[in-house]
N, C-alpha and C positions, 0 to 999 in steps of 0.2 A: 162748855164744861161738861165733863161726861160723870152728872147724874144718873142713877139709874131712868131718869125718863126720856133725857137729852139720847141714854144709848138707844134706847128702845126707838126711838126717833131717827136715828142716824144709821140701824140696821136696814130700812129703807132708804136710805138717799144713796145715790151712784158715788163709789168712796174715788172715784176719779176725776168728776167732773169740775173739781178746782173750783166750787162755787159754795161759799158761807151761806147759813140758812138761820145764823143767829149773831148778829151784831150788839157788838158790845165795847161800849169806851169805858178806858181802866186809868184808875189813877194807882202810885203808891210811896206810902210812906215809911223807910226806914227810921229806927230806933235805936238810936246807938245810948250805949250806957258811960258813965262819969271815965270808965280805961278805955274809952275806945273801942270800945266792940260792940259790933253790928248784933245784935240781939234779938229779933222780930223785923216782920215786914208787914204791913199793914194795906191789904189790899182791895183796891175799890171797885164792882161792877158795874156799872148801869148801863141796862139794857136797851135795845129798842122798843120804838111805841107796841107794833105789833108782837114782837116775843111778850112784852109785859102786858098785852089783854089777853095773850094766848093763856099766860099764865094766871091772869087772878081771874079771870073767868072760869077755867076747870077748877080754880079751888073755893071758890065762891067769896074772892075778896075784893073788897069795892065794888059793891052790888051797886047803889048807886051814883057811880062814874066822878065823884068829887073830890075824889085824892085824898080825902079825911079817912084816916087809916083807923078803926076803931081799935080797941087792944086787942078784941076776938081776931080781929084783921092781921095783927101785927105778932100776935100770938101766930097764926098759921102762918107768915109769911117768913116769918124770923127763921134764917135757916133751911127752905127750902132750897136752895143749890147748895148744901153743906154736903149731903148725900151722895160723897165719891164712890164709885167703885173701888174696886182693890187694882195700885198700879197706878191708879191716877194720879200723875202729878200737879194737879192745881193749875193746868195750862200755864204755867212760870217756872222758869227755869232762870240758875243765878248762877253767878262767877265771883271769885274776891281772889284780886294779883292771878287769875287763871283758873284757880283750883277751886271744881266744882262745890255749890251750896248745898247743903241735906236740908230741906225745910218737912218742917212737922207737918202735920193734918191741922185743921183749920179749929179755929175758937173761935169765942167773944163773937158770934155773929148778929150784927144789927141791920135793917130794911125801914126801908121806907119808898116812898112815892112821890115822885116830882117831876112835872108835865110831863104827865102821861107814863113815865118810865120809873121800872121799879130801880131802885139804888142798894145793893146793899155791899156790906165790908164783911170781913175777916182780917182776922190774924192766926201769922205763922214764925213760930218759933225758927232760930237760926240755929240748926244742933253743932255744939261746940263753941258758940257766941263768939266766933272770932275778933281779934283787931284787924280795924282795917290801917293795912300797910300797902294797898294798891288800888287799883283801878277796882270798882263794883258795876258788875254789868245784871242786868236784870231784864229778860224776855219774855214778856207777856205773848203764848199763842197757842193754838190747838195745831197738832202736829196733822191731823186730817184736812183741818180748813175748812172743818163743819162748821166753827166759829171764827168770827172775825174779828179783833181786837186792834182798835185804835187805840194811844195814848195822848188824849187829849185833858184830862185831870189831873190835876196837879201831882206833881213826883217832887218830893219833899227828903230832907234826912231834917231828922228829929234827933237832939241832943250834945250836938256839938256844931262848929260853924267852922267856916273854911271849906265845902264842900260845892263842888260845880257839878248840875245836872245837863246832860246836852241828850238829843235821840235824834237817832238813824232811820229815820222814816224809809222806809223801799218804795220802790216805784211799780205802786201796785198793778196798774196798766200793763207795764212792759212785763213784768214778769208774770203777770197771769198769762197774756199773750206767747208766750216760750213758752211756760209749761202746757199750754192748749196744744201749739204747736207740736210738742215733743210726746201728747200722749195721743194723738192723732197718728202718730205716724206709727206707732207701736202695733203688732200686733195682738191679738184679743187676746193671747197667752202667754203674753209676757210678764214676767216676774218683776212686777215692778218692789217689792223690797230688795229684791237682789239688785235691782238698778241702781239702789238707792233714792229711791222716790215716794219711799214710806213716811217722810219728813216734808209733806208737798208744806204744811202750814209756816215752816223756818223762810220758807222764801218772800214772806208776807208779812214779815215781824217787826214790827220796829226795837229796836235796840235802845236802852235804856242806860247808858254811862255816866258813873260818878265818882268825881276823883275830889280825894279831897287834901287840903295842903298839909305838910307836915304837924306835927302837934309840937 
């Protein structure tokens, strides 16, 4: 997620070498209201063991290593990945029947700690609160591939029933393998946006679809 410190971090790492340097399993919960409309999205991080000592160690949370978040703890912790840059889209990108989702900037942020990994949530407003009348696809991923996003937490629709969640897991092997391959063979001055290779993280995403039955 590109924080001002995540960038500050990722202006050193080789923006080519296809290799995530922050791991992160995401879960998420749609909100749909009493007409059917998709409302908010409710999104979950937790991070790796190592990103999360990298993290409350520079900030001085959980000095003694026991996961008991004190408030001063939880007070500095609350919101520290809130801090987008401008442009940043929240690593989540969304569809409803095709037509692309406008999500807000991030609220309500809450954190915590659990073995070993920091956990925390937001929520994003859906602008225009549409009804869903199609297929909802929702992609959790950094378009660099500085981060790496599993969906292994729960993906839920909150408010109505009838709705099936299925995901598209990639096969991260083979396609990191092709894109090793294909940036190997490039020359050192190749335009890789013009290739269209600005998107390496879309090849690494799992795809999140929810269809729900008629009302």
């Amino acid at each position: 997620m590109k924080t001002i410190a995540t960038l500050c971090l990722s202006l050193f790492a080789p923006p080519l070498a296809a290799h995530p340097h922050i791991f992160v399993n995401t879960g998420l919960v749609m909100l749909v209201d009493g007409q059917n409309r998709l409302t908010h999205v409710q999104v979950t991080w937790e991070y790796d063991e190592l990103y999360s000592l990298l993290v409350t160690e520079d900030m001085g949370v959980d000095s003694d290593y026991d996961e008991v978040l004190t408030p001063e703890d939880l007070a500095l912790l609350t919101g520290f990945d809130m801090q987008w840059i401008p442009g940043y889209n929240g690593d989540l990108v969304g569809t409803l029947d095709g037509a692309p989702l406008v999500l807000s900037k991030p609220s309500a942020p809450t954190a915590a700690m659990r073995d070993g990994k920091i956990v925390t949530t937001h929520l994003r407003a859906i602008e225009g609160a549409p009804q869903i009348t199609g297929p909802l696809v929702f992609i959790p991923y950094d378009a660099t591939y500085y981060t790496a996003y599993d969906v292994e937490l729960p993906v839920q629709v909150q408010g109505r029933e009838g709705c099936d969640v299925t995901l598209d897991v990639p096969d991260i092997r083979g396609a990191l393998a092709m894109m090793q391959a294909e940036i190997a063979a490039m020359p050192e001055d190749y335009d890789m946006e013009a290739a269209g290779l600005g998107d390496i993280g879309a090849q690494f995403a799992t795809r999140i679809e929810v269809t729900c039955a008629a009302l």
